[in-house]
C-alpha positions as CSV (number, residue, x, y, z in Angstrom):
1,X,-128.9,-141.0,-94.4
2,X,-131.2,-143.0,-96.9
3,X,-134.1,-142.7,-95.5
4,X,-133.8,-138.7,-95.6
5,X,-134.7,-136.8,-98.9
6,X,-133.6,-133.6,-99.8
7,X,-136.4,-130.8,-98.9
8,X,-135.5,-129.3,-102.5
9,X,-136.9,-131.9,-104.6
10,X,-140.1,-132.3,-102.5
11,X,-143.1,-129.8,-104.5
12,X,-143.6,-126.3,-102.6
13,X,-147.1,-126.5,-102.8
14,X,-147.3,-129.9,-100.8
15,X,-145.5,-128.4,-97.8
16,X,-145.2,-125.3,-95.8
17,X,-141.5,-126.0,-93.8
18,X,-141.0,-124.2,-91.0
19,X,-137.9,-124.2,-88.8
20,X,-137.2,-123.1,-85.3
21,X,-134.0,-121.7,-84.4
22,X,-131.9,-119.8,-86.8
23,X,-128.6,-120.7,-88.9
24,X,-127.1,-123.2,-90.9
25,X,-124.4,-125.6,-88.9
26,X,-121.7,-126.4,-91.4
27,X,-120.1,-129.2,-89.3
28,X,-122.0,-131.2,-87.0
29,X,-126.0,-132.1,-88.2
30,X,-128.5,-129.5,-86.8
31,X,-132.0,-131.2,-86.2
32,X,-134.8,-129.0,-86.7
33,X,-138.1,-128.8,-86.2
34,X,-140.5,-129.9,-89.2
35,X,-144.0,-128.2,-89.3
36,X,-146.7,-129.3,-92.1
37,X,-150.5,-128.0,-92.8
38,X,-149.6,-126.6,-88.6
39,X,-148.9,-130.2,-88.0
40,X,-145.5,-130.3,-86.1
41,X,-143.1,-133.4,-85.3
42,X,-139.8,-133.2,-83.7
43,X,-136.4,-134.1,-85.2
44,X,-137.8,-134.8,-88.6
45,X,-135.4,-132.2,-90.1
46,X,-131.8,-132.8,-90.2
47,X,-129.3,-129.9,-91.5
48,X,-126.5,-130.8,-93.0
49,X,-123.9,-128.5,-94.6
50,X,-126.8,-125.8,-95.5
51,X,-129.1,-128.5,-96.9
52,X,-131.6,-129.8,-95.3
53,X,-133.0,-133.2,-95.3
54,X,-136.5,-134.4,-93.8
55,X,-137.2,-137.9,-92.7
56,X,-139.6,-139.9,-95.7
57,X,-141.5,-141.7,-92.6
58,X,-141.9,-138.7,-90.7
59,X,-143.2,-136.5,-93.3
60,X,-145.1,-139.7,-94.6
61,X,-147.1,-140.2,-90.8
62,X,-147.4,-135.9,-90.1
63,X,-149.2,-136.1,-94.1
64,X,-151.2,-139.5,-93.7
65,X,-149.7,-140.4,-96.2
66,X,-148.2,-144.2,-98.2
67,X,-144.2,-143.9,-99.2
68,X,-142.9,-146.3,-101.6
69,X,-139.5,-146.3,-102.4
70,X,-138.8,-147.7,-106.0
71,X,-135.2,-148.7,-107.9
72,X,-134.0,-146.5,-110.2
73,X,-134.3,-146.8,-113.5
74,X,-131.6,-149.9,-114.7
75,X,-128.2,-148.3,-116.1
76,X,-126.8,-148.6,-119.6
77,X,-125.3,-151.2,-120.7
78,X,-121.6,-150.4,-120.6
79,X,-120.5,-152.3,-124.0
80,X,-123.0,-152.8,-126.7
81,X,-123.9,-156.5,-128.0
82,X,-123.0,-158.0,-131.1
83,X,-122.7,-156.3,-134.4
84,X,-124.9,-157.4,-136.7
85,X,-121.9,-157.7,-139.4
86,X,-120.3,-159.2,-137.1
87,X,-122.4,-161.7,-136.1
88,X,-123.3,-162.7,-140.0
89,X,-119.3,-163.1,-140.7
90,X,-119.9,-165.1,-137.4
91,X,-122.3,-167.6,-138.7
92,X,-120.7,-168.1,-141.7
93,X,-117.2,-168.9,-140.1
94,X,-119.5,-171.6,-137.9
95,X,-120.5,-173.2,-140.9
96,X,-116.9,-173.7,-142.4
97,X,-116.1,-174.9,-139.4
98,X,-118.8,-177.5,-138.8
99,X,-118.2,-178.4,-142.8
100,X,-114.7,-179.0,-141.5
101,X,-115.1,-181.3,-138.7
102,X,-117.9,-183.3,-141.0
103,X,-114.9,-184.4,-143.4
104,X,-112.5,-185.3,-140.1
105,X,-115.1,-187.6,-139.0
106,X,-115.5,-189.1,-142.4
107,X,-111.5,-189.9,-142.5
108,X,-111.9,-191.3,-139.3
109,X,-115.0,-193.5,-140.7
110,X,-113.1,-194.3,-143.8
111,X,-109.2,-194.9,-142.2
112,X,-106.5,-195.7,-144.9
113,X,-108.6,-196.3,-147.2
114,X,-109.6,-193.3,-148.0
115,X,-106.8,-191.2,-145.8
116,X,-105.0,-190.4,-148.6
117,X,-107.2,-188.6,-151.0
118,X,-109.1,-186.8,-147.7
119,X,-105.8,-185.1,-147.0
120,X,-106.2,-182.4,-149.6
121,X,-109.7,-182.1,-148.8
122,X,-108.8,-181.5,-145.0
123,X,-106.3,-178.9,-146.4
124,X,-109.5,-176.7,-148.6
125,X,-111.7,-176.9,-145.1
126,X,-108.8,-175.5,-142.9
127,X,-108.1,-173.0,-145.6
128,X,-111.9,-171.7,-146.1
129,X,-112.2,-171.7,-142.4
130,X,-109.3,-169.4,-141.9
131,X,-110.6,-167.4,-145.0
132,X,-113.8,-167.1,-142.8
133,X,-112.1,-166.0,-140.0
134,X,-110.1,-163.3,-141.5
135,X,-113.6,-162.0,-142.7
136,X,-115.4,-162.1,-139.6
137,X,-112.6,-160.7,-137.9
138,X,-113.1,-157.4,-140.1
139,X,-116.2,-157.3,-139.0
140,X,-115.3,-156.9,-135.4
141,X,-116.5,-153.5,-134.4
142,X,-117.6,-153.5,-130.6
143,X,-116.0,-154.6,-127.3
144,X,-118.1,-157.6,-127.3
145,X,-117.2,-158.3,-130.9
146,X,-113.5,-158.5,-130.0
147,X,-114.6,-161.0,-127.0
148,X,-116.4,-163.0,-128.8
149,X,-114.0,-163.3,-132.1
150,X,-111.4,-164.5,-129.6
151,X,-113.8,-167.4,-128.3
152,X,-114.5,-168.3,-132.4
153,X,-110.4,-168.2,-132.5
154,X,-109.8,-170.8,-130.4
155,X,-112.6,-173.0,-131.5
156,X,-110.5,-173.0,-134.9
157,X,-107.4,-173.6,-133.0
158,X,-108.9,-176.5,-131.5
159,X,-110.8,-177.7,-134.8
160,X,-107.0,-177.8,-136.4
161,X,-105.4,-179.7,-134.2
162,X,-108.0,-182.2,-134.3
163,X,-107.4,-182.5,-137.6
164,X,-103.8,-182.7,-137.3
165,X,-103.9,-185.4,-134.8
166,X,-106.4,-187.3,-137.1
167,X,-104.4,-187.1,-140.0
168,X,-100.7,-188.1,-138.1
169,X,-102.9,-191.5,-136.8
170,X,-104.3,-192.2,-140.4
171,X,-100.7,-191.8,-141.4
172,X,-98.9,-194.0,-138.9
173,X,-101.2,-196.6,-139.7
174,X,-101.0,-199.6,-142.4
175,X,-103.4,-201.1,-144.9
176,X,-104.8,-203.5,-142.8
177,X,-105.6,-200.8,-140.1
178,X,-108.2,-198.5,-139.4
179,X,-109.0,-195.8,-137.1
180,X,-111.8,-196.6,-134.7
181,X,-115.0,-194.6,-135.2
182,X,-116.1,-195.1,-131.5
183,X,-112.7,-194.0,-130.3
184,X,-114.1,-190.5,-130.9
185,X,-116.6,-190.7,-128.4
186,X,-114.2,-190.4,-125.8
187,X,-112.5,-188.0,-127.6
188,X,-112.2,-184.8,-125.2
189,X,-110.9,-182.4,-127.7
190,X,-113.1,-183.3,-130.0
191,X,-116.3,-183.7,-127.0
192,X,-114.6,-179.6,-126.3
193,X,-115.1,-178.7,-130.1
194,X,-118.8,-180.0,-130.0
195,X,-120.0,-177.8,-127.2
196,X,-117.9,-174.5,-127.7
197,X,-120.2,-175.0,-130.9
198,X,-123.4,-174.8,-129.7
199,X,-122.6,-172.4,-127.6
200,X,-121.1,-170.3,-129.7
201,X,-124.3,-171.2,-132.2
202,X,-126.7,-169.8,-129.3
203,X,-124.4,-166.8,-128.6
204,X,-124.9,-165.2,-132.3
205,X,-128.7,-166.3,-132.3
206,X,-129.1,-164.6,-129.2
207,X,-126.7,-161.1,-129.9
208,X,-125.2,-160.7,-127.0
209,X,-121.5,-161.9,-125.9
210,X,-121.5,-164.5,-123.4
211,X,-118.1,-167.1,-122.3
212,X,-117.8,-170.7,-121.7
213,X,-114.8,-172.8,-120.2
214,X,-115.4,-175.2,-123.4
215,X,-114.2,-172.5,-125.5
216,X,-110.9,-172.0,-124.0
């Protein structure tokens, strides 16, 4: 029934419709007759249920005329994007983060040497980041908001147990030891961290939520 549109919506003063035979089937269709400018074609009406419908590419050959069928219009979006608020606190909390994972790599650069006076330092990063958090997630308004603070969540989940495991192998080793700054290249929590990053950077740049497995 696609291909059929409703005689109602077509303009009166385009066609003149007239119908042989008389009453309105309620059940089964009733094909009628359609007539145009004295123009006539068989079967191009169809009665339905007291409507009655009138074949586009009929009607378009009896009126010499071109049909083009075009999409509707695209629907709403059913959740708006990314608060702006939202995606300010959003920013910010990135930066505490990546300000975090700066000193991690620097106690891994540095081993026992300098583990012991980086501890405390750690300890002001994870506590700023958190402080971040708790701000940005105020400023979660929208469905999308709530999506995306979930995905900035676990980044910082992930970002502090980095830092936990860093810290327990500073602390388990001794003077003469070091950790080695190439071990973190193949590092997979800390290769996850770096790319829910960016993406997370690209999803506030660009407003709208999107997901990524690296931020699970």
């Amino acid at each position: 029934m696609d291909k059929y549109l409703c005689l109602r919506s077509l303009p009166v003063l385009a066609l003149s419709l007239m119908f042989a035979g008389s009453g309105f089937g309620q059940n089964a269709p009733q094909k009628k007759t359609l007539v145009v400018n004295g123009r006539t074609t068989d079967a191009a009406v169809v009665q339905i249920d007291g409507h009655s419908y009138v074949d586009v590419d009929a009607l378009a050959r009896i009126m010499n005329a071109a049909v083009r069928v075009e999409a509707g219009a695209k629907p709403e979006r059913s959740t708006p994007g990314l608060s702006k608020d939202f995606a300010k606190a959003s920013i910010s909390q990135l930066a505490e983060m990546r300000e975090w994972k700066a000193a991690i790599a620097s106690v891994i650069r540095s081993g026992v040497a300098a583990g012991n006076w980086l501890g405390p330092v750690l300890h002001d990063h994870r506590a700023r980041a958190e402080a971040a958090l708790s701000q940005t997630s105020l400023a979660a308004k929208t469905e999308s908001d709530q999506k995306a603070l979930q995905l900035l969540k676990n980044e910082l989940t992930n970002l502090g147990e980095w830092d936990s495991n860093t810290q327990a192998t500073i602390h388990s080793l001794n003077a003469e030891q070091s950790v080695n700054p190439a071990a973190t290249q193949n590092d997979p929590l800390l290769a996850k961290i770096s790319e829910c990053g960016n993406f997370l950077n690209g999803m506030l740049v660009d407003g709208e939520f999107a997901d990524s497995p690296s931020c699970h």
